[in-house]
Each structure stands twice: as structure tokens, then as C-alpha cells.
N, CA, C and O atoms as CSV, one atom per row, in Angstrom:
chain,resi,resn,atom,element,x,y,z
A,1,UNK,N,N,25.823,31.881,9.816
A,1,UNK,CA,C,25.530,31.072,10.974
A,1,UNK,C,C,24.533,29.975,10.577
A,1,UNK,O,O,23.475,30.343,10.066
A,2,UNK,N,N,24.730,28.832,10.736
A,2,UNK,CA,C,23.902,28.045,10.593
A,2,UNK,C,C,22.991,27.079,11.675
A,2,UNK,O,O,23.624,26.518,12.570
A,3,UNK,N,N,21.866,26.928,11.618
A,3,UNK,CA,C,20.809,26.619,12.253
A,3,UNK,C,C,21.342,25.549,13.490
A,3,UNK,O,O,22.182,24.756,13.066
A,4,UNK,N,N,21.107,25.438,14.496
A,4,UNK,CA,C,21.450,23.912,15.620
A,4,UNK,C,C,21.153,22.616,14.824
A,4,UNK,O,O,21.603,21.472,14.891
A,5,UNK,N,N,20.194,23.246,14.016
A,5,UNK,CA,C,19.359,21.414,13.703
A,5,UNK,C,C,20.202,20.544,13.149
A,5,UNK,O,O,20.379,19.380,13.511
A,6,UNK,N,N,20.987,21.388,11.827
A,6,UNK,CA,C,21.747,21.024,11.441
A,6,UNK,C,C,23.438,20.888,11.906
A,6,UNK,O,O,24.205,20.270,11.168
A,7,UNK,N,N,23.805,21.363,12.866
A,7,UNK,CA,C,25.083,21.103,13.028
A,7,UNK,C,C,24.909,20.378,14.462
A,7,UNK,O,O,25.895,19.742,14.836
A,8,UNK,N,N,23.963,20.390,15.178
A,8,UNK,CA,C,24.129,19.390,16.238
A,8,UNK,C,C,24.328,17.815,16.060
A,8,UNK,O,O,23.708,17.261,15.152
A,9,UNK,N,N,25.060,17.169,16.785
A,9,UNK,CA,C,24.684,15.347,16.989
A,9,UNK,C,C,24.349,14.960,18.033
A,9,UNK,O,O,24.817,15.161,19.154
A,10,UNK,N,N,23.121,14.112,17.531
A,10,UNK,CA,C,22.914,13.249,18.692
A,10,UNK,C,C,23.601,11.829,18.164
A,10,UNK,O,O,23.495,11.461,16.995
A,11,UNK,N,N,24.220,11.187,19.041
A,11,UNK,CA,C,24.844,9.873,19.487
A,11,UNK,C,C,25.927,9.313,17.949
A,11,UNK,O,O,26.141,8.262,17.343
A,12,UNK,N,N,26.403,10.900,17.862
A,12,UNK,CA,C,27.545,10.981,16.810
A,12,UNK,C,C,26.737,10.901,14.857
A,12,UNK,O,O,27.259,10.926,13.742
A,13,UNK,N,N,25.391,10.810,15.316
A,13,UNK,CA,C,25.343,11.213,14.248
A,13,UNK,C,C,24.202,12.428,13.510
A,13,UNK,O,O,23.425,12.821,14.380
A,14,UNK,N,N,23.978,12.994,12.332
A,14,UNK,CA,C,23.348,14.563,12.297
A,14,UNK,C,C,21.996,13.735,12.340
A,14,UNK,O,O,21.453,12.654,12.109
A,15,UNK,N,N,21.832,15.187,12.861
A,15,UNK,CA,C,20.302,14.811,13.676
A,15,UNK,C,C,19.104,14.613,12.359
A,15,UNK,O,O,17.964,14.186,12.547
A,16,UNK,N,N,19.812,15.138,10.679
A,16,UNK,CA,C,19.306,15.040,9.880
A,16,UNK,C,C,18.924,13.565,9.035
A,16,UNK,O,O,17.862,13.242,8.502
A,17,UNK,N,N,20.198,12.832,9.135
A,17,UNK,CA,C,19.894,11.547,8.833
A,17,UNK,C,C,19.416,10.924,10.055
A,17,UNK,O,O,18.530,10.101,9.824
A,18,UNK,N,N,19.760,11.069,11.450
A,18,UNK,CA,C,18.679,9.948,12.295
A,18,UNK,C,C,16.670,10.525,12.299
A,18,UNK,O,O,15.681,9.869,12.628
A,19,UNK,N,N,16.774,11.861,11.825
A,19,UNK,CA,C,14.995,12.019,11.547
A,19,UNK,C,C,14.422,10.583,10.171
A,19,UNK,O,O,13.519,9.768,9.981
A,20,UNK,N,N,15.795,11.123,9.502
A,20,UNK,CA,C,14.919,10.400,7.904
A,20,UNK,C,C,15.150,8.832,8.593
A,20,UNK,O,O,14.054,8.298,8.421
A,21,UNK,N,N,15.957,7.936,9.221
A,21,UNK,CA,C,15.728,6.617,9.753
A,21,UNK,C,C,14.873,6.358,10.812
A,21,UNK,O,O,14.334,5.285,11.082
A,22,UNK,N,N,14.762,7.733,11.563
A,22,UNK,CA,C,13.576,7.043,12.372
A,22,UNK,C,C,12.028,6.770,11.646
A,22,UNK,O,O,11.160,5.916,11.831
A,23,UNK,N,N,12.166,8.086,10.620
A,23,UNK,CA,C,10.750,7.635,9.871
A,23,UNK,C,C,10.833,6.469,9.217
A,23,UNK,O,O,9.962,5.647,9.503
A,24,UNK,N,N,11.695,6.144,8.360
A,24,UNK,CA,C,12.115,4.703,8.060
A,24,UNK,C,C,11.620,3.262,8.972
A,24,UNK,O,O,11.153,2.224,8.502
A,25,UNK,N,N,11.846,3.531,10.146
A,25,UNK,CA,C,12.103,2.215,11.215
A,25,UNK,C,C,10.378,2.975,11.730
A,25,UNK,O,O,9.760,2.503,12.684
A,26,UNK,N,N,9.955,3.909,11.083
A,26,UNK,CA,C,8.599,3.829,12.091
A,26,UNK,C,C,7.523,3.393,11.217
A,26,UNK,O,O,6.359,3.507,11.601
A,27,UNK,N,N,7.821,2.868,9.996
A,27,UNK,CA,C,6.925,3.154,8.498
A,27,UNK,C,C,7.239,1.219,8.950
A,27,UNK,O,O,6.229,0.545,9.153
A,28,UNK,N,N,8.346,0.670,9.037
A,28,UNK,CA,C,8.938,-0.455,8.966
A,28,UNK,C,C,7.251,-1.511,10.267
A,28,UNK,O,O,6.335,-2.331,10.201
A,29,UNK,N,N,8.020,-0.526,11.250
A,29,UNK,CA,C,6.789,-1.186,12.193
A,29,UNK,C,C,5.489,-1.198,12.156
A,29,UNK,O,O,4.756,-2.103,12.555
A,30,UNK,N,N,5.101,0.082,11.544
A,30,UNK,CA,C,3.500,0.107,11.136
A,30,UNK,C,C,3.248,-1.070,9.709
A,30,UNK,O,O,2.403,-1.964,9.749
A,31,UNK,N,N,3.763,-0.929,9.043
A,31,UNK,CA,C,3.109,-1.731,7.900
A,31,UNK,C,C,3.862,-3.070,8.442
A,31,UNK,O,O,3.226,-4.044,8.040
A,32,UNK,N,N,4.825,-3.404,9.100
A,32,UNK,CA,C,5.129,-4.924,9.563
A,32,UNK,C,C,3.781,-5.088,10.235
A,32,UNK,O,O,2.987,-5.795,9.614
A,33,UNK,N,N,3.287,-4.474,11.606
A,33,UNK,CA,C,2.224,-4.810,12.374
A,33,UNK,C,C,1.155,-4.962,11.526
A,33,UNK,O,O,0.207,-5.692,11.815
A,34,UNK,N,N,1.233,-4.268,10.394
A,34,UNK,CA,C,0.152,-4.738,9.130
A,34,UNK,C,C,-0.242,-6.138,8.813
A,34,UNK,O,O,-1.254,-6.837,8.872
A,35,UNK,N,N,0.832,-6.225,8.502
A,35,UNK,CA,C,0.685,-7.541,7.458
A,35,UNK,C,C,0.817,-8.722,8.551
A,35,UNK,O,O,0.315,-9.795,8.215
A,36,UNK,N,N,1.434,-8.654,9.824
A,36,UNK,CA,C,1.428,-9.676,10.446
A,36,UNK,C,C,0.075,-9.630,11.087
A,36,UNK,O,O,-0.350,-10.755,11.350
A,37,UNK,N,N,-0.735,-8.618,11.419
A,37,UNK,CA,C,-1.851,-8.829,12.086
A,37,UNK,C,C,-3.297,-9.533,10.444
A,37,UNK,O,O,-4.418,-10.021,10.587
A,38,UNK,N,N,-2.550,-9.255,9.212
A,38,UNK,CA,C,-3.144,-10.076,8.620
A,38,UNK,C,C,-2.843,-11.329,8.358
A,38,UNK,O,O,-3.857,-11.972,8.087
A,39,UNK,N,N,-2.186,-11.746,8.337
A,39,UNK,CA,C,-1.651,-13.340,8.561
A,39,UNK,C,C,-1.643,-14.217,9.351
A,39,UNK,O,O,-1.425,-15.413,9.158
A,40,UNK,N,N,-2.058,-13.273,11.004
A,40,UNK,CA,C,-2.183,-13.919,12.252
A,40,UNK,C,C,-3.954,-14.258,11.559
A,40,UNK,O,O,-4.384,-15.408,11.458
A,41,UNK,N,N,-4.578,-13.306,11.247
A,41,UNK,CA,C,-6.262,-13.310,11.063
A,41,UNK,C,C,-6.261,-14.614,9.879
A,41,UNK,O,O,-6.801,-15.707,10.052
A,42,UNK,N,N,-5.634,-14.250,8.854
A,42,UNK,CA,C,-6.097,-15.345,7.861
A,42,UNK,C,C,-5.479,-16.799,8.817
A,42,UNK,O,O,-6.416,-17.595,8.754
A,43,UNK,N,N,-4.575,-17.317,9.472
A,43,UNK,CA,C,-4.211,-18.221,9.735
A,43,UNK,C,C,-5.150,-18.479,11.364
A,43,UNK,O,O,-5.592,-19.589,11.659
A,44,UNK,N,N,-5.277,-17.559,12.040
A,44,UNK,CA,C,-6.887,-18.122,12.637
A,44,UNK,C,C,-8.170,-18.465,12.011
A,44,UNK,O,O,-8.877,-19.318,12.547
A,45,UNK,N,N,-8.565,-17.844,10.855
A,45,UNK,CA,C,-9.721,-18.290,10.346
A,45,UNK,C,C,-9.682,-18.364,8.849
A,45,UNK,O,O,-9.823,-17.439,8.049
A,46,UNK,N,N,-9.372,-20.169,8.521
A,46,UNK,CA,C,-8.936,-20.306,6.984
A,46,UNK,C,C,-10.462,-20.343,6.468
A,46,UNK,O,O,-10.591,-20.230,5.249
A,47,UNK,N,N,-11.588,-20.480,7.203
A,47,UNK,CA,C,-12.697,-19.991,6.068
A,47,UNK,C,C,-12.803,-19.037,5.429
A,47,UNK,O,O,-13.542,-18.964,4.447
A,48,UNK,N,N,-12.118,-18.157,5.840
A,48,UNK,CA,C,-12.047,-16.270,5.214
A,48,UNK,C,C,-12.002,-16.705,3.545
A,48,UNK,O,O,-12.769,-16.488,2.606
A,49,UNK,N,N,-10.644,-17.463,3.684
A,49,UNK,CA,C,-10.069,-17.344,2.011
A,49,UNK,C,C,-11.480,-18.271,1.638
A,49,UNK,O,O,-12.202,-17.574,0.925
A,50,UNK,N,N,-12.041,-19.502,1.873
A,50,UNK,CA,C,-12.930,-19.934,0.978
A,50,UNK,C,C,-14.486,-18.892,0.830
A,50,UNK,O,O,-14.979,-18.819,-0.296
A,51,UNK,N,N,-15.016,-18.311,1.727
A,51,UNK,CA,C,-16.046,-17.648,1.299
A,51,UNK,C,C,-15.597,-16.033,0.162
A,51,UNK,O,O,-16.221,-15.397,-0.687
A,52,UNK,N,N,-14.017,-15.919,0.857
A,52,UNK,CA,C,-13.991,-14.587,-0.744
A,52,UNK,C,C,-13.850,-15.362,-1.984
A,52,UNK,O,O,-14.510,-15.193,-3.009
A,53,UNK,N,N,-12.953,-16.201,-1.795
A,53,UNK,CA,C,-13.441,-17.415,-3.562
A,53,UNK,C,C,-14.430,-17.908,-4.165
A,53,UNK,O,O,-14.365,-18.058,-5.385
A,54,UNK,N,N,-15.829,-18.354,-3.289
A,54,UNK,CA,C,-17.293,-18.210,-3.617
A,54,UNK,C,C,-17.939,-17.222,-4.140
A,54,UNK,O,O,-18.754,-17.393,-5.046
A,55,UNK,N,N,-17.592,-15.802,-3.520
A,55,UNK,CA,C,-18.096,-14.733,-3.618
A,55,UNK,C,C,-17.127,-13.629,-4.315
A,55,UNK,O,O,-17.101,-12.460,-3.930
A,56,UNK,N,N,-16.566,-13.981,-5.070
A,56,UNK,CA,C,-15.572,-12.921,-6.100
A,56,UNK,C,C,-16.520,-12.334,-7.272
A,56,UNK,O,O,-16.062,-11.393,-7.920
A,57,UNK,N,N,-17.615,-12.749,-7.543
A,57,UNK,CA,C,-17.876,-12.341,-8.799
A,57,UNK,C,C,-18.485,-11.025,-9.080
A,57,UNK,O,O,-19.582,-10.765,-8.586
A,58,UNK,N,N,-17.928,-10.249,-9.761
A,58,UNK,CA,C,-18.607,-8.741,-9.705
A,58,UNK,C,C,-19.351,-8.906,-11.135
A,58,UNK,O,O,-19.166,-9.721,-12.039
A,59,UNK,N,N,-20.336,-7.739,-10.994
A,59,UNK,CA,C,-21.875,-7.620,-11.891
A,59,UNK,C,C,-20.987,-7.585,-12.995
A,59,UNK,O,O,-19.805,-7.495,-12.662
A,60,UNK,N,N,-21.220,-7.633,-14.258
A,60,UNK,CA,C,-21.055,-7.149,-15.627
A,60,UNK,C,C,-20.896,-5.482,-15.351
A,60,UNK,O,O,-19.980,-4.661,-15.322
A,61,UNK,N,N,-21.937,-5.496,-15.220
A,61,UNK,CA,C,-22.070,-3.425,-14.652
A,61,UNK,C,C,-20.739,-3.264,-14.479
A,61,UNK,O,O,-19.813,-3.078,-15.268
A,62,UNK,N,N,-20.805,-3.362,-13.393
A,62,UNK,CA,C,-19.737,-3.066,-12.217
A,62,UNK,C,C,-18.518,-3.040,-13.393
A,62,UNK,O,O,-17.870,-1.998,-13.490
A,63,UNK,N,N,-18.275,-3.903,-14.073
A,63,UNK,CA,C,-17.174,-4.195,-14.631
A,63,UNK,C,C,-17.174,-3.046,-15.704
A,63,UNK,O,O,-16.541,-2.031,-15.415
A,64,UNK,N,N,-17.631,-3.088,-16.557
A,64,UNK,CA,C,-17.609,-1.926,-17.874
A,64,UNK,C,C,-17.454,-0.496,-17.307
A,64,UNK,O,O,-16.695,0.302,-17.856
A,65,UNK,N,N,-18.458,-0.042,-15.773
A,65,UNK,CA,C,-17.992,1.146,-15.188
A,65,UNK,C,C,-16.542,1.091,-14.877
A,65,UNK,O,O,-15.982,2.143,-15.182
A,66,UNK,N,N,-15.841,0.285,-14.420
A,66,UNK,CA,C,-14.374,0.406,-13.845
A,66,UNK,C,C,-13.230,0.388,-15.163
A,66,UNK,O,O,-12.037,0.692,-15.166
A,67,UNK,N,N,-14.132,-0.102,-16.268
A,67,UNK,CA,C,-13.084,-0.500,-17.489
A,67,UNK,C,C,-13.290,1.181,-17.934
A,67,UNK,O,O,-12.271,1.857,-18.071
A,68,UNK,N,N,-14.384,1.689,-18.109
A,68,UNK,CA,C,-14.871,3.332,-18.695
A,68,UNK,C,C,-13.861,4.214,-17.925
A,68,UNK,O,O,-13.196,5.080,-18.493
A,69,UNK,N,N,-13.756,3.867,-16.191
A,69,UNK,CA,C,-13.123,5.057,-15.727
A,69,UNK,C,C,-11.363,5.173,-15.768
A,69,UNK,O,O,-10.567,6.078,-15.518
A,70,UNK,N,N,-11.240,3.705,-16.237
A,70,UNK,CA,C,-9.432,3.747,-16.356
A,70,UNK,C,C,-9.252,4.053,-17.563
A,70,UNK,O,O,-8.235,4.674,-17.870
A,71,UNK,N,N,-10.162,3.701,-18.490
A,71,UNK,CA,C,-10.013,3.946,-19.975
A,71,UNK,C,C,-8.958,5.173,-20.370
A,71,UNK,O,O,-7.842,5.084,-20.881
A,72,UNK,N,N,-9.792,6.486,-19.905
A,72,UNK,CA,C,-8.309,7.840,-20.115
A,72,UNK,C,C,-6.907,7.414,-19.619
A,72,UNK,O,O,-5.857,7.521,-20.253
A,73,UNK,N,N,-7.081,6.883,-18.302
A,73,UNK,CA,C,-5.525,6.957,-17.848
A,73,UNK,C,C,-4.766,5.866,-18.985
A,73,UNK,O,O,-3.819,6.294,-19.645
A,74,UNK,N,N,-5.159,4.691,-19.136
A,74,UNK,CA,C,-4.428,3.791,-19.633
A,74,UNK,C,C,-4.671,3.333,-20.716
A,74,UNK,O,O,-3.941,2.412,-21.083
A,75,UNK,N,N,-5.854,3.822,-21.703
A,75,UNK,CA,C,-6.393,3.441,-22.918
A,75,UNK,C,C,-7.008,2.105,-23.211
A,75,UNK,O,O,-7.399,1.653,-24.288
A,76,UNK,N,N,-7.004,1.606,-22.088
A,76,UNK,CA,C,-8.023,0.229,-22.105
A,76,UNK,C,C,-9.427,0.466,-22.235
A,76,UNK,O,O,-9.791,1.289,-21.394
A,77,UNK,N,N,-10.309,0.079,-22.933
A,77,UNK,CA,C,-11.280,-0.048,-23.115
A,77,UNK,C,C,-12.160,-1.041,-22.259
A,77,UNK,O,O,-11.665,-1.964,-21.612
A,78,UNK,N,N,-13.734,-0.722,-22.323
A,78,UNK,CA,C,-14.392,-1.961,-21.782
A,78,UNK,C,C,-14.013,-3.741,-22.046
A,78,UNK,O,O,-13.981,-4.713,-21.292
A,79,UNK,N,N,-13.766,-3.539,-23.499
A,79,UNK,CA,C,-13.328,-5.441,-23.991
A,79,UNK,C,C,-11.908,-5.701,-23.468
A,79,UNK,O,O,-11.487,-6.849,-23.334
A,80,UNK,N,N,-11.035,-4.401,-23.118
A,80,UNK,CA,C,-10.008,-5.023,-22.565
A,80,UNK,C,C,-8.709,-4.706,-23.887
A,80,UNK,O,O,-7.493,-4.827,-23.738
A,81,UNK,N,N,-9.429,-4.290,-25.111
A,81,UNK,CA,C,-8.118,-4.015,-25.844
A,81,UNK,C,C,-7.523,-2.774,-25.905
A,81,UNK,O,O,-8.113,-1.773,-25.499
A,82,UNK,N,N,-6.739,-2.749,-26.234
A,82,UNK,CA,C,-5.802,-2.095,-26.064
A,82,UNK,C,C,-5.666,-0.671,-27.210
A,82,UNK,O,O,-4.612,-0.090,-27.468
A,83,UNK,N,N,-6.839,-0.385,-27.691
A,83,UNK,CA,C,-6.650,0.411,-28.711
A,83,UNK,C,C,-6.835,1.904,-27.840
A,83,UNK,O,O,-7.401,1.995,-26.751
A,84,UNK,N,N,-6.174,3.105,-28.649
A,84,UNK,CA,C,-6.260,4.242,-28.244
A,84,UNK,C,C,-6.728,5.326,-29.082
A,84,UNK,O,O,-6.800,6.469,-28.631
């Protein structure tokens, strides 16, 4: 005997592929409302982009810690080469 979930339809089709498209079409609207509510923001206020271009510069520090902690995963080093 097998389960309802699977042998029922709704609107002719298994109720198994309309779960996996609704998550589909619900992933679709959240990250659409994403990116359009960032594009509505950057295109109301184009100073945004010039004060992060003033202000990009991270410490030296900062930098050699982030080069140390990828180092295992990817074998990059602090200078950036590539040795392992």
C-alpha cells in the first residue's frame, strides 16, 4: 500500500513535483524581492556607491589574517602565491 502523498493529484499533477516547484517559485520570489529591493536602494541613493569607493581600504592586518585563514582551504598564502 502506498502512502496518499504520493499517489494523490492535485490539479493533475503529483503532489511530489508541485512541493519541489513551489519551493522553487518561493526561493524565486524571495531572492527576486532581494535584489530588486537592492537596486530600488542603490538607484534612490547613488551616493552609496561613491562613499563605499572612498572607503574600501582594509588594514594590512586585516589582510594577512584573511590570507592565513584561507591559506589551508586553498593554499594561498599571505603574498598571494600560490605555493603549497
Amino acid at each position: 500500500m502506498r502512502p496518499i502523498a504520493t499517489t494523490r493529484m492535485a490539479a493533475g499533477i503529483p503532489t511530489g513535483r508541485l512541493a519541489i516547484w513551489w519551493v522553487v517559485a518561493s526561493e524565486i520570489v524571495i531572492f527576486g524581492g532581494l535584489l530588486v529591493s537592492y537596486i530600488m536602494h542603490r538607484l534612490a541613493k547613488p551616493e552609496w556607491g561613491d562613499h563605499a569607493a572612498k572607503h574600501q581600504r582594509l588594514d594590512w592586518r586585516l589582510q594577512h589574517i584573511r590570507a592565513a585563514d584561507l591559506e589551508p582551504f586553498c593554499g594561498v598564502g599571505p603574498q598571494g602565491r600560490g605555493q603549497r
